[in-house]
mmCIF file of the N, C-alpha and C atoms, coordinates in Angstrom:
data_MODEL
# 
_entry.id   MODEL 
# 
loop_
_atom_site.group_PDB 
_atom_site.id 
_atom_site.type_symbol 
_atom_site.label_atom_id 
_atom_site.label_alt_id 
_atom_site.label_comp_id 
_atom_site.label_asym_id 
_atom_site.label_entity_id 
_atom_site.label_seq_id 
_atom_site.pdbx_PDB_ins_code 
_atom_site.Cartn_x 
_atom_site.Cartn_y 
_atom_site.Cartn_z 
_atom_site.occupancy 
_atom_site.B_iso_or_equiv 
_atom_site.pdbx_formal_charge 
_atom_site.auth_seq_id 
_atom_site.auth_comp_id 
_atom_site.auth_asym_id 
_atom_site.auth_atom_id 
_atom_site.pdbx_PDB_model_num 
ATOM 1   N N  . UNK A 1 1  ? 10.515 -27.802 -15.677 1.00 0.00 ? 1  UNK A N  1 
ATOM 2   C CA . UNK A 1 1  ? 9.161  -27.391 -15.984 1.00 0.00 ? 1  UNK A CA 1 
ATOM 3   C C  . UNK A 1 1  ? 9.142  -25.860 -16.090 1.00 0.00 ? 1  UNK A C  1 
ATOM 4   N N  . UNK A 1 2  ? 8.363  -25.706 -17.321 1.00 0.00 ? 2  UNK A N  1 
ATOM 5   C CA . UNK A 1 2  ? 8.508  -23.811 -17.473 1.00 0.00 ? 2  UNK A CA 1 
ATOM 6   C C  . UNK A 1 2  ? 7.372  -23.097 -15.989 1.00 0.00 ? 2  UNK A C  1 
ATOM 7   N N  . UNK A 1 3  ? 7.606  -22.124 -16.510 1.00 0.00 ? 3  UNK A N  1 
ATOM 8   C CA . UNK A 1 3  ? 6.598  -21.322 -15.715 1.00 0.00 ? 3  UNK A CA 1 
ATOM 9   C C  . UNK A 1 3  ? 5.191  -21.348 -16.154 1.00 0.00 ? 3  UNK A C  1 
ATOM 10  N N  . UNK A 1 4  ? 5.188  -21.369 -17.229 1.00 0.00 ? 4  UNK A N  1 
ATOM 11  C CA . UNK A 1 4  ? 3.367  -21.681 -17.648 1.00 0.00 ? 4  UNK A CA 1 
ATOM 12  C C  . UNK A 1 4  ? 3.078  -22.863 -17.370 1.00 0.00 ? 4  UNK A C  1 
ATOM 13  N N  . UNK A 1 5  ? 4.352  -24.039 -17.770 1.00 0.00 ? 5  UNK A N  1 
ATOM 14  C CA . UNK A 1 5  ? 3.716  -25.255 -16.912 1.00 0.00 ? 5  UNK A CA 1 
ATOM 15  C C  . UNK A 1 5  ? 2.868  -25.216 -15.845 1.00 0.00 ? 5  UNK A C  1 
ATOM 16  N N  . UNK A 1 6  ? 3.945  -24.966 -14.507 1.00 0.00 ? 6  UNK A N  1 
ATOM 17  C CA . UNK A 1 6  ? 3.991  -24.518 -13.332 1.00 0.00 ? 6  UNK A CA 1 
ATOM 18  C C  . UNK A 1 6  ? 2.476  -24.045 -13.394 1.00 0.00 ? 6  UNK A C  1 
ATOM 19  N N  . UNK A 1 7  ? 2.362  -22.728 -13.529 1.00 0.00 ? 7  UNK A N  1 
ATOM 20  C CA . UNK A 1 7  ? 0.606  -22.033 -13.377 1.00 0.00 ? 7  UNK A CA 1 
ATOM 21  C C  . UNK A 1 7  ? -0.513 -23.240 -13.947 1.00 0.00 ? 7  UNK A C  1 
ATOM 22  N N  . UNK A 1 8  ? -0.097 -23.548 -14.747 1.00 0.00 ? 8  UNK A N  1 
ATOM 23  C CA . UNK A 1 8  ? -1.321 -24.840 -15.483 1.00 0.00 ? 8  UNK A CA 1 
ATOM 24  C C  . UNK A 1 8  ? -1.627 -25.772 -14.909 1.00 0.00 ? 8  UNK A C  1 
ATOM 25  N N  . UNK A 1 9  ? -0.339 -25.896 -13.942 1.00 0.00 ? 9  UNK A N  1 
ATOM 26  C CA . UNK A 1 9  ? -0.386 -27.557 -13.282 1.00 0.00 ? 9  UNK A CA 1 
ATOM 27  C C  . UNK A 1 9  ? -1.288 -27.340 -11.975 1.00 0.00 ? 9  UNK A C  1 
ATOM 28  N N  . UNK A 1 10 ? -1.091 -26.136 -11.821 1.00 0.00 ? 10 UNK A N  1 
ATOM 29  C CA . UNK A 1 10 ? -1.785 -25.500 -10.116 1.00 0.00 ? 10 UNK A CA 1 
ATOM 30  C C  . UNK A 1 10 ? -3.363 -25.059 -10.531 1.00 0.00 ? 10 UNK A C  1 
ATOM 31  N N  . UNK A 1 11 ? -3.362 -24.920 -11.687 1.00 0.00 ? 11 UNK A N  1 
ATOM 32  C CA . UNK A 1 11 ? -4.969 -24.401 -12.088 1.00 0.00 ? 11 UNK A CA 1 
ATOM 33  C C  . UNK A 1 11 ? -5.643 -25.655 -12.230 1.00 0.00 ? 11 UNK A C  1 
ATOM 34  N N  . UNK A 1 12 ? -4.516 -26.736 -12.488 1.00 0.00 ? 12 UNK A N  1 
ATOM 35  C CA . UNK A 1 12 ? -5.951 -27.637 -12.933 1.00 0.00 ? 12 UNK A CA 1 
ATOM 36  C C  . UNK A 1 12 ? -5.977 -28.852 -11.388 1.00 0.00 ? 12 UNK A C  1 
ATOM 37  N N  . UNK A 1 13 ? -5.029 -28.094 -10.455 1.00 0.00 ? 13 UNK A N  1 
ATOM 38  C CA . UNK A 1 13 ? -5.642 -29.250 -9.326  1.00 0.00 ? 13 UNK A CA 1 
ATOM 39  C C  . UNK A 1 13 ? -5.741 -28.147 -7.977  1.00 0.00 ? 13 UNK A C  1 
ATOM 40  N N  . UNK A 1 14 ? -5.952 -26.888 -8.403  1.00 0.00 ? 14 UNK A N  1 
ATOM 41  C CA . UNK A 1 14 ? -5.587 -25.553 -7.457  1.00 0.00 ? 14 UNK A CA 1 
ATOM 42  C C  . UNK A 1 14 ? -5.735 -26.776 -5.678  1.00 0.00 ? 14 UNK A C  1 
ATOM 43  N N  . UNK A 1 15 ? -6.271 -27.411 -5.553  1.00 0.00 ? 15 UNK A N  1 
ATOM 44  C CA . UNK A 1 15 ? -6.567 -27.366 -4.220  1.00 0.00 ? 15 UNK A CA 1 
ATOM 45  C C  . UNK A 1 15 ? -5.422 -28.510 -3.570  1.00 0.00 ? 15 UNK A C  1 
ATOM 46  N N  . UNK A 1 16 ? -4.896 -29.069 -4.140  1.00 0.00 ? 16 UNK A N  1 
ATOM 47  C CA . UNK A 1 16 ? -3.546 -29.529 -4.265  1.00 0.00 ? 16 UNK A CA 1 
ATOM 48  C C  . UNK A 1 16 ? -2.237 -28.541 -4.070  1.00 0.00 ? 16 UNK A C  1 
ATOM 49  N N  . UNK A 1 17 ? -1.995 -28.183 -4.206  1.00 0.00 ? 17 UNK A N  1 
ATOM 50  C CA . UNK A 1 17 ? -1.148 -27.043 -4.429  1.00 0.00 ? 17 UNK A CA 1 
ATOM 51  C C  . UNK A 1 17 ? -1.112 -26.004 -3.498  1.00 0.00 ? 17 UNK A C  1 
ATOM 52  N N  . UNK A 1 18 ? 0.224  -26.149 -2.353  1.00 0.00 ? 18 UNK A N  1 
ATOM 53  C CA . UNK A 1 18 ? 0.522  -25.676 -1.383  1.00 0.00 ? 18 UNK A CA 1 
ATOM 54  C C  . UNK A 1 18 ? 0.569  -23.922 -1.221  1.00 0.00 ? 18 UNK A C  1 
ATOM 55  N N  . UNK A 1 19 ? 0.244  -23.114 -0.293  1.00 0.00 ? 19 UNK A N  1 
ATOM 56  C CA . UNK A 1 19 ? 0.210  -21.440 -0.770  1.00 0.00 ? 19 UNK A CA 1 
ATOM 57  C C  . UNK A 1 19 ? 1.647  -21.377 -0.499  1.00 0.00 ? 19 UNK A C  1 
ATOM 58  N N  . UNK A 1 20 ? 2.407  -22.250 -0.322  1.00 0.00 ? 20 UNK A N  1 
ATOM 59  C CA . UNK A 1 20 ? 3.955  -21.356 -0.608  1.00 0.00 ? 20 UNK A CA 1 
ATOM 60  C C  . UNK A 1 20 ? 4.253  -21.164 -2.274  1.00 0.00 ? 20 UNK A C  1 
ATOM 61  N N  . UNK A 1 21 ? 3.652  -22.124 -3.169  1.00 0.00 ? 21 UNK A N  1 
ATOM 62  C CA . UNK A 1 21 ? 4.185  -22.811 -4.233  1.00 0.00 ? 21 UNK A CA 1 
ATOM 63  C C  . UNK A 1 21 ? 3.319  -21.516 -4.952  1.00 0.00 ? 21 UNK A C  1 
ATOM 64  N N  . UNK A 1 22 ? 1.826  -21.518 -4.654  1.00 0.00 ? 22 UNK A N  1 
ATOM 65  C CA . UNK A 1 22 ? 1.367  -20.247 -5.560  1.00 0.00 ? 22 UNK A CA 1 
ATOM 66  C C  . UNK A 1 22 ? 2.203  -18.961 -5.262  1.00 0.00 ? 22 UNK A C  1 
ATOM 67  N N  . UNK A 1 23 ? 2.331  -19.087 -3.909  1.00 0.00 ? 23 UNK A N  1 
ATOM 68  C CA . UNK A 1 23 ? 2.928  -17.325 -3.680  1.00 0.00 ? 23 UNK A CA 1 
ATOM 69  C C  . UNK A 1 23 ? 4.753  -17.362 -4.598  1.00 0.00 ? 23 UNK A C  1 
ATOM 70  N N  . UNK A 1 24 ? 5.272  -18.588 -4.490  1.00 0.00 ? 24 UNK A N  1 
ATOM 71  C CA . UNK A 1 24 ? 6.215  -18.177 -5.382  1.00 0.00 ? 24 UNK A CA 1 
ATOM 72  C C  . UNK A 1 24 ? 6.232  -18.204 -7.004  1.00 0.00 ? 24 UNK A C  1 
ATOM 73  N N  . UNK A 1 25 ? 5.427  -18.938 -7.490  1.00 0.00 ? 25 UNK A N  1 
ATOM 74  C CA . UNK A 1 25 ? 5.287  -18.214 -8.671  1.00 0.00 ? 25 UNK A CA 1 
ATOM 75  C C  . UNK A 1 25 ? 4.873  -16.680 -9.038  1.00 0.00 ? 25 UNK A C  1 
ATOM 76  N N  . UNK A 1 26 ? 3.441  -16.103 -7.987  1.00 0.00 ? 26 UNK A N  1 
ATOM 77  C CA . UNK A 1 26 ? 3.243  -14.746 -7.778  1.00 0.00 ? 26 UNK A CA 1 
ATOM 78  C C  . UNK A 1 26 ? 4.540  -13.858 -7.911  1.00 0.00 ? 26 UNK A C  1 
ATOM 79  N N  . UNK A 1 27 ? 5.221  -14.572 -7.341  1.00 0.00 ? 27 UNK A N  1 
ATOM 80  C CA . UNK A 1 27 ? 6.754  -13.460 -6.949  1.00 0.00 ? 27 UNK A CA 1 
ATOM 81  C C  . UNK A 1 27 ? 7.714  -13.667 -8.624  1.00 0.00 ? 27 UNK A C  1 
ATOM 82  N N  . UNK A 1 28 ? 7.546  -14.826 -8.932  1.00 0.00 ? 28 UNK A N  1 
ATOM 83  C CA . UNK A 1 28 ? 8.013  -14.847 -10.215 1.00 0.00 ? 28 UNK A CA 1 
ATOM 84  C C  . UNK A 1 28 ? 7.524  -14.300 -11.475 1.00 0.00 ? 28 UNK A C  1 
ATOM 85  N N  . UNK A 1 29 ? 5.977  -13.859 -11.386 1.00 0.00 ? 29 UNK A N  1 
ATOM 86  C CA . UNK A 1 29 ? 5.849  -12.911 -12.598 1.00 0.00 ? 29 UNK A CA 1 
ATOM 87  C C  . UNK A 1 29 ? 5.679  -11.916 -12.326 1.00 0.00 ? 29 UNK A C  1 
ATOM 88  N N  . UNK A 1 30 ? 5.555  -11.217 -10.649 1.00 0.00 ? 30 UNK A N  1 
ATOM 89  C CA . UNK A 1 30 ? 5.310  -9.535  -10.078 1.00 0.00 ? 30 UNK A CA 1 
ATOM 90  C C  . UNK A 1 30 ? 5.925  -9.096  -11.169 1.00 0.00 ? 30 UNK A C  1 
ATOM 91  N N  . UNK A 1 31 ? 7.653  -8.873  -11.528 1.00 0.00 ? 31 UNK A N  1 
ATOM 92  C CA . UNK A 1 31 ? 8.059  -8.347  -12.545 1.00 0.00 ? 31 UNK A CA 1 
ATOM 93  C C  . UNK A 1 31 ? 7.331  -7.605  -13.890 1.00 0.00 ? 31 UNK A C  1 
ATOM 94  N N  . UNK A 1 32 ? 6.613  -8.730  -14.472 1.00 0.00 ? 32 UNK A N  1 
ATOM 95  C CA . UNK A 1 32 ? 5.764  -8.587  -15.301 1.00 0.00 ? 32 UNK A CA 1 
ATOM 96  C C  . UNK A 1 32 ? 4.909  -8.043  -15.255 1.00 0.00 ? 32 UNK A C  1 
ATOM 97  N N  . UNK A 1 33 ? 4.667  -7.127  -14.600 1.00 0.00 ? 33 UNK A N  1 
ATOM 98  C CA . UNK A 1 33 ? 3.140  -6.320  -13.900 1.00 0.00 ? 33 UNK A CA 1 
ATOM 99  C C  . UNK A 1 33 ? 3.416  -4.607  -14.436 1.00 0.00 ? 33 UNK A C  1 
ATOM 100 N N  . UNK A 1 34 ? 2.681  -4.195  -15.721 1.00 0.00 ? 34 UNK A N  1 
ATOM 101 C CA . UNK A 1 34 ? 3.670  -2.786  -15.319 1.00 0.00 ? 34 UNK A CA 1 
ATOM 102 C C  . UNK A 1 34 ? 3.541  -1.398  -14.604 1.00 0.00 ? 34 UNK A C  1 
ATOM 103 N N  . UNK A 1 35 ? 2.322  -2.084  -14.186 1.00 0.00 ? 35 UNK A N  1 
ATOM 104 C CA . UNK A 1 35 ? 1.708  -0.995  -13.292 1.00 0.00 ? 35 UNK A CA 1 
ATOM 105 C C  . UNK A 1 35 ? 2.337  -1.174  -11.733 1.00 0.00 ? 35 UNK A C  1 
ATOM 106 N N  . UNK A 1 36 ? 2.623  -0.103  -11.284 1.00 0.00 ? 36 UNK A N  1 
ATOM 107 C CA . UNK A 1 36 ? 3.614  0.214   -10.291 1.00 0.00 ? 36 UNK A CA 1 
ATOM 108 C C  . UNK A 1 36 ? 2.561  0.089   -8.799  1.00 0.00 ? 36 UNK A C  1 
ATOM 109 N N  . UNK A 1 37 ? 1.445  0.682   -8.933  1.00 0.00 ? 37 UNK A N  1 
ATOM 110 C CA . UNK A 1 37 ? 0.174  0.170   -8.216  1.00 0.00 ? 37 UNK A CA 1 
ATOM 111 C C  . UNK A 1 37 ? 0.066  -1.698  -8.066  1.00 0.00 ? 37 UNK A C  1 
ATOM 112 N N  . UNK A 1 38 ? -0.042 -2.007  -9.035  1.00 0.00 ? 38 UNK A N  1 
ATOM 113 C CA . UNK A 1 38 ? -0.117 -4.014  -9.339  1.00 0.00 ? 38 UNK A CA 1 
ATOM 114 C C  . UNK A 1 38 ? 0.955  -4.191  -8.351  1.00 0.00 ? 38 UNK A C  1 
ATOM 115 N N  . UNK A 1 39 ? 1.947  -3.742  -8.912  1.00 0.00 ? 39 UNK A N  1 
ATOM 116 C CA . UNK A 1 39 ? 3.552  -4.229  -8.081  1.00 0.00 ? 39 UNK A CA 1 
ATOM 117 C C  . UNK A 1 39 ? 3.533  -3.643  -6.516  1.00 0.00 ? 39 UNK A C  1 
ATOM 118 N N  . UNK A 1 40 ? 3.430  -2.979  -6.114  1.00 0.00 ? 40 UNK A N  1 
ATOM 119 C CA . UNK A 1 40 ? 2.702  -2.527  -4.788  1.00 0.00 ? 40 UNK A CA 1 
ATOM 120 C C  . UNK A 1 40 ? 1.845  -3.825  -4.077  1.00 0.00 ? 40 UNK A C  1 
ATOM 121 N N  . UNK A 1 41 ? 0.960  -3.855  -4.799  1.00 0.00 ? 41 UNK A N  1 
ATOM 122 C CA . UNK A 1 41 ? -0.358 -4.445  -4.092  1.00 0.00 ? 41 UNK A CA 1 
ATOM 123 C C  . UNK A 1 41 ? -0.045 -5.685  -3.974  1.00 0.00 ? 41 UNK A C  1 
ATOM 124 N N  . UNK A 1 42 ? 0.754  -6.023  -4.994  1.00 0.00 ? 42 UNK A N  1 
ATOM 125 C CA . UNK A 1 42 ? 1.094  -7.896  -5.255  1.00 0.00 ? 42 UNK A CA 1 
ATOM 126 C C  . UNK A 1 42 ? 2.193  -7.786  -3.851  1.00 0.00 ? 42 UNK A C  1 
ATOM 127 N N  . UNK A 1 43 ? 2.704  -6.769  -3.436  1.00 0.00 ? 43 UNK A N  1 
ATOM 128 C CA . UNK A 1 43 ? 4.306  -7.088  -2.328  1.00 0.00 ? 43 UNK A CA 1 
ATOM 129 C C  . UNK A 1 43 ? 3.544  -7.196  -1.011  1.00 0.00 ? 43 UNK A C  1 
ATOM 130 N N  . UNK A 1 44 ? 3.168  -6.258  -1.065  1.00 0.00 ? 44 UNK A N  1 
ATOM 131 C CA . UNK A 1 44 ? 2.033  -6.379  0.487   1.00 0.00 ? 44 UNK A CA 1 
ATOM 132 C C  . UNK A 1 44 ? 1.019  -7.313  0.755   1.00 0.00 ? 44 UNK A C  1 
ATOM 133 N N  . UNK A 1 45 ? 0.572  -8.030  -0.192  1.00 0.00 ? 45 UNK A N  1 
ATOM 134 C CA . UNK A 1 45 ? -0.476 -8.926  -0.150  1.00 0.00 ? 45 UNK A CA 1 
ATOM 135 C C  . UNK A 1 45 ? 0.247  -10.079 -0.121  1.00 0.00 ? 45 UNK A C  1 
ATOM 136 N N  . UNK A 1 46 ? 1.329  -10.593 -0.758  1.00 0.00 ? 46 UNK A N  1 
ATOM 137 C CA . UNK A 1 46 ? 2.314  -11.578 -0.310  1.00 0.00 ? 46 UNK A CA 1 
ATOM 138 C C  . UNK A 1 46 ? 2.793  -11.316 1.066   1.00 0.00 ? 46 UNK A C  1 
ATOM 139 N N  . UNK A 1 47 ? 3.239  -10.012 1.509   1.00 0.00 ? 47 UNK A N  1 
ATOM 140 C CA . UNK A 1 47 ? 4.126  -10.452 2.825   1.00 0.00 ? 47 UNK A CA 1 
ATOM 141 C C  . UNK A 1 47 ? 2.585  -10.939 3.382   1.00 0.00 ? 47 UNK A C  1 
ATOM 142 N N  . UNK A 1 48 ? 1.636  -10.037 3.729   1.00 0.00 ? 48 UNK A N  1 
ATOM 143 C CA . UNK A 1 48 ? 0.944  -10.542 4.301   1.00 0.00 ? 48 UNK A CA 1 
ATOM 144 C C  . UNK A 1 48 ? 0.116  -11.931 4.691   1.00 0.00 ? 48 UNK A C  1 
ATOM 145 N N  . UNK A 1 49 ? 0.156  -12.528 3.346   1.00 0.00 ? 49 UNK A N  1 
ATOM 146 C CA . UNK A 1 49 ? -0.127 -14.120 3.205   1.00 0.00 ? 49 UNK A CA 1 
ATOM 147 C C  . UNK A 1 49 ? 0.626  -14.787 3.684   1.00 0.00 ? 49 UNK A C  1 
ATOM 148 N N  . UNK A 1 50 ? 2.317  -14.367 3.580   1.00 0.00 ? 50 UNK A N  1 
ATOM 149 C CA . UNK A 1 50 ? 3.048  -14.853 4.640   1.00 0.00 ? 50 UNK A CA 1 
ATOM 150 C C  . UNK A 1 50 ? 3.556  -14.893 6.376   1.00 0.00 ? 50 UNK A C  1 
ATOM 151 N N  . UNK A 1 51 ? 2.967  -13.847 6.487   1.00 0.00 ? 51 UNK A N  1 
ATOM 152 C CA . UNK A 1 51 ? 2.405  -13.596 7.868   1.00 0.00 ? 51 UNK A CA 1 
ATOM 153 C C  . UNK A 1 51 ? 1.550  -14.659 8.615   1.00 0.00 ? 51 UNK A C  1 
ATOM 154 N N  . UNK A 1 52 ? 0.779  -15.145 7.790   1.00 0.00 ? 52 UNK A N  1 
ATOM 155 C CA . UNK A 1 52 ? -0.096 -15.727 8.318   1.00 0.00 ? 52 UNK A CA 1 
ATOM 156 C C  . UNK A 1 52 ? 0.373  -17.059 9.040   1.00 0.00 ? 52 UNK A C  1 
ATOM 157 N N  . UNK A 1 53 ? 0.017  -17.584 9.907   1.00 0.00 ? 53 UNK A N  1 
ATOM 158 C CA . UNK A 1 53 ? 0.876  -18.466 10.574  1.00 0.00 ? 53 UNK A CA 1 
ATOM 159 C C  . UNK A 1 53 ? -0.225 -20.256 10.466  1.00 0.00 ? 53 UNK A C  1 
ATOM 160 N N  . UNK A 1 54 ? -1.513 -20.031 10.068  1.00 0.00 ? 54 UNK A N  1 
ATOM 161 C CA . UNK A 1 54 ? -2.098 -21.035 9.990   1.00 0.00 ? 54 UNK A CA 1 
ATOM 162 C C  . UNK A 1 54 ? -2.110 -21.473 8.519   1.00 0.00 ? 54 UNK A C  1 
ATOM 163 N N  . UNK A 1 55 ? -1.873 -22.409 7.626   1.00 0.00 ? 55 UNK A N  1 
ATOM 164 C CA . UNK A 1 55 ? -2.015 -22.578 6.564   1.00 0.00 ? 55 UNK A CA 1 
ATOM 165 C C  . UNK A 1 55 ? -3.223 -23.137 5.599   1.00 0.00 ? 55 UNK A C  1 
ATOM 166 N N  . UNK A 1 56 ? -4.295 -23.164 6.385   1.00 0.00 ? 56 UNK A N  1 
ATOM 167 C CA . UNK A 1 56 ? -5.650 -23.397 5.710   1.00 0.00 ? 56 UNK A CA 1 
ATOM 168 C C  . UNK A 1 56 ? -5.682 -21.674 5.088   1.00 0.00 ? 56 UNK A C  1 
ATOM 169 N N  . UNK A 1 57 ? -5.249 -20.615 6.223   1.00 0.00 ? 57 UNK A N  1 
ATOM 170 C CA . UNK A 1 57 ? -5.806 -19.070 5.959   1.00 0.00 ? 57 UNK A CA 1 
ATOM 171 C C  . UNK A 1 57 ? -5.007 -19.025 5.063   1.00 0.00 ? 57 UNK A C  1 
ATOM 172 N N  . UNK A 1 58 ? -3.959 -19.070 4.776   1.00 0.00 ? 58 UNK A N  1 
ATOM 173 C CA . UNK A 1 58 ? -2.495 -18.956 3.923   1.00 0.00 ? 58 UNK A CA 1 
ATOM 174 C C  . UNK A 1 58 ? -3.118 -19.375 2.366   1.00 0.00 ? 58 UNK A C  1 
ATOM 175 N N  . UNK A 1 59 ? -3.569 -20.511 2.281   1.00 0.00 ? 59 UNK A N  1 
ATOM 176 C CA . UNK A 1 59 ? -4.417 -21.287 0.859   1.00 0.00 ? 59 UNK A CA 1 
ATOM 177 C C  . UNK A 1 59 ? -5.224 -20.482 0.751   1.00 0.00 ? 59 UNK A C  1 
ATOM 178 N N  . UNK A 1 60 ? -6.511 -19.879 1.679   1.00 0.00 ? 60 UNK A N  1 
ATOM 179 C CA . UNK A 1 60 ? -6.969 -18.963 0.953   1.00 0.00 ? 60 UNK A CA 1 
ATOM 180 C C  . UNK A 1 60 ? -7.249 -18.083 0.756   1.00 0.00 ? 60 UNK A C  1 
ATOM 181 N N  . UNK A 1 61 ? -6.076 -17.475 1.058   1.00 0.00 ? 61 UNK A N  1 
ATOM 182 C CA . UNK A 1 61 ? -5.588 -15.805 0.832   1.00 0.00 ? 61 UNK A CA 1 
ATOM 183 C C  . UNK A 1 61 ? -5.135 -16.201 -0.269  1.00 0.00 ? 61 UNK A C  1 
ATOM 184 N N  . UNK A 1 62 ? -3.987 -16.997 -0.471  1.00 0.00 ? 62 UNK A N  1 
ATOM 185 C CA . UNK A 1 62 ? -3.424 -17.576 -2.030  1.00 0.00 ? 62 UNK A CA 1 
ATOM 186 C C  . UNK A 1 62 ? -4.182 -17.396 -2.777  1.00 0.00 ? 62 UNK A C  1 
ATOM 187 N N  . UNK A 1 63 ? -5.540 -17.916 -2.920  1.00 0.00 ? 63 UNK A N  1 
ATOM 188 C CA . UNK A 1 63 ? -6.036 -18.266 -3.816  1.00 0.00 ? 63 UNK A CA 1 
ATOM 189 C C  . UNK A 1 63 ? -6.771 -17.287 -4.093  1.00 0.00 ? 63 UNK A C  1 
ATOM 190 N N  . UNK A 1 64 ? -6.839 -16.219 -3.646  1.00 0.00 ? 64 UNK A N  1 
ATOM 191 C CA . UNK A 1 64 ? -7.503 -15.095 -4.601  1.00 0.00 ? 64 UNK A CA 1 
ATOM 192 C C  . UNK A 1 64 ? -6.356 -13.923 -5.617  1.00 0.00 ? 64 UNK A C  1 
ATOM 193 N N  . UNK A 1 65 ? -5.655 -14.951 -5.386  1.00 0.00 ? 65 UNK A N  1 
ATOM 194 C CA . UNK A 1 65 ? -4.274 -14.798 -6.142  1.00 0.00 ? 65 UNK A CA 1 
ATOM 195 C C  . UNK A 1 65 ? -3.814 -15.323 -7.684  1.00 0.00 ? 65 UNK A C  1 
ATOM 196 N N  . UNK A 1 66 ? -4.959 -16.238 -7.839  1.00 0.00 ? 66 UNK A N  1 
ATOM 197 C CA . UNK A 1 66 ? -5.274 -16.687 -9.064  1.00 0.00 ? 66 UNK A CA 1 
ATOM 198 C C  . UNK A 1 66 ? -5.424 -16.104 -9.976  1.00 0.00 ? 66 UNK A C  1 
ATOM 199 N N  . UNK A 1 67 ? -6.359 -15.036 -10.150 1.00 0.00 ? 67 UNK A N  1 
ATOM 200 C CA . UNK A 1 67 ? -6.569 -14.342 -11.284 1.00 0.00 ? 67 UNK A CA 1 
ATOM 201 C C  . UNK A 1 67 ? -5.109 -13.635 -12.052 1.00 0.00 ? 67 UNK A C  1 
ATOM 202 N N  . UNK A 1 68 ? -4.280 -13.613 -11.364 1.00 0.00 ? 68 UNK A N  1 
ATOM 203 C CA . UNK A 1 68 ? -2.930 -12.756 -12.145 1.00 0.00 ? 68 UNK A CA 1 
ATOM 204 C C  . UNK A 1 68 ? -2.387 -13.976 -12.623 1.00 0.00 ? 68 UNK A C  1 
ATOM 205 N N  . UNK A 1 69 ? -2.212 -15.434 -11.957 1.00 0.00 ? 69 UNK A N  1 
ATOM 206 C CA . UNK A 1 69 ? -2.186 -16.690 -13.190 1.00 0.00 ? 69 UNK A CA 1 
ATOM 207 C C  . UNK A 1 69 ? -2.306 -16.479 -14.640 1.00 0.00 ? 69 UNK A C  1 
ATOM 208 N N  . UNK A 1 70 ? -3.901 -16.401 -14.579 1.00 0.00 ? 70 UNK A N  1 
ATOM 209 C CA . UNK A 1 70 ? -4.402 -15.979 -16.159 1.00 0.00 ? 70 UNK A CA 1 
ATOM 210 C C  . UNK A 1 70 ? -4.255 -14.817 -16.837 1.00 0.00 ? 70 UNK A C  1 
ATOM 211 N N  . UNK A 1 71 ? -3.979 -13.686 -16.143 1.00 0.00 ? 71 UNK A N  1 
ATOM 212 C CA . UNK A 1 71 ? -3.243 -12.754 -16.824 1.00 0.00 ? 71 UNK A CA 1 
ATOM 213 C C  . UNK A 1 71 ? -1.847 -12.228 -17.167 1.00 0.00 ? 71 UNK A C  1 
ATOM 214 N N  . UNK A 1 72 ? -1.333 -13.455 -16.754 1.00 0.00 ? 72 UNK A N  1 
ATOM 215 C CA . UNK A 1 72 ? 0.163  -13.705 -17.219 1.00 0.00 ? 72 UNK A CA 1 
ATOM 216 C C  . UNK A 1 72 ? 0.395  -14.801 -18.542 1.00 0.00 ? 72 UNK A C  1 
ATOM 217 N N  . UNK A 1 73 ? -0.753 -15.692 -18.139 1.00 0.00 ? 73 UNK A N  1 
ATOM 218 C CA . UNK A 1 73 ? -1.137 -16.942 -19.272 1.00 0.00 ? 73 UNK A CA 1 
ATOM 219 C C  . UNK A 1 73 ? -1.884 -16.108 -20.421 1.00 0.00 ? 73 UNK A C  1 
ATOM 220 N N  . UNK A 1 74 ? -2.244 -15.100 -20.587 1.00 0.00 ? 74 UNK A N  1 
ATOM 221 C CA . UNK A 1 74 ? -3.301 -14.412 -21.310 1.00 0.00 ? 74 UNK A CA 1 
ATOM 222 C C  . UNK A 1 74 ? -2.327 -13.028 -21.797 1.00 0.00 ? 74 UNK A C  1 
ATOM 223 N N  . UNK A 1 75 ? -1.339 -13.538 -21.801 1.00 0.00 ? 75 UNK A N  1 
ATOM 224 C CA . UNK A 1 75 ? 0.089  -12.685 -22.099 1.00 0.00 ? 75 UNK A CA 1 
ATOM 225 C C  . UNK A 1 75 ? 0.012  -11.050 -21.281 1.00 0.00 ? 75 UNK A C  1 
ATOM 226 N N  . UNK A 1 76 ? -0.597 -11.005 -20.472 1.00 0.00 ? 76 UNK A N  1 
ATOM 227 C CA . UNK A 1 76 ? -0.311 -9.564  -19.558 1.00 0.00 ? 76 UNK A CA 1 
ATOM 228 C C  . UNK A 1 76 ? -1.580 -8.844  -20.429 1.00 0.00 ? 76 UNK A C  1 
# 
């Protein structure tokens, strides 16, 4: 399954879809970000989601993580 799969499949059942599984796609298009600020903010906001030790908080910290989905789907 590609990577746009992947984002499509999580958008259309987001609440299904575990925050390890969003945060590693996150990590799979950071690259793609070319602002050095984006890439910053995306590293710290992941460790930190991973920090988190309860996983209801983990989902929705994830999930305001969404919007860079569509701006990777929306070609950058």
């Amino acid at each position: 399954m590609s990577l746009e799969e992947k984002i499509k499949q999580i958008r259309n059942d987001v609440n299904a879809a575990p925050s390890e599984q969003i945060l590693e796609i996150i990590e799979q298009i950071q690259p793609q970000f070319r602002s050095e600020l984006t890439l910053e903010y995306l590293k710290g906001k992941i460790q930190k989601i991973k920090d988190i030790s309860e996983e209801s908080e983990r989902k929705k910290q994830s999930l305001t993580l969404l919007p860079y989905f569509d701006w990777y789907l929306q070609g950058l």
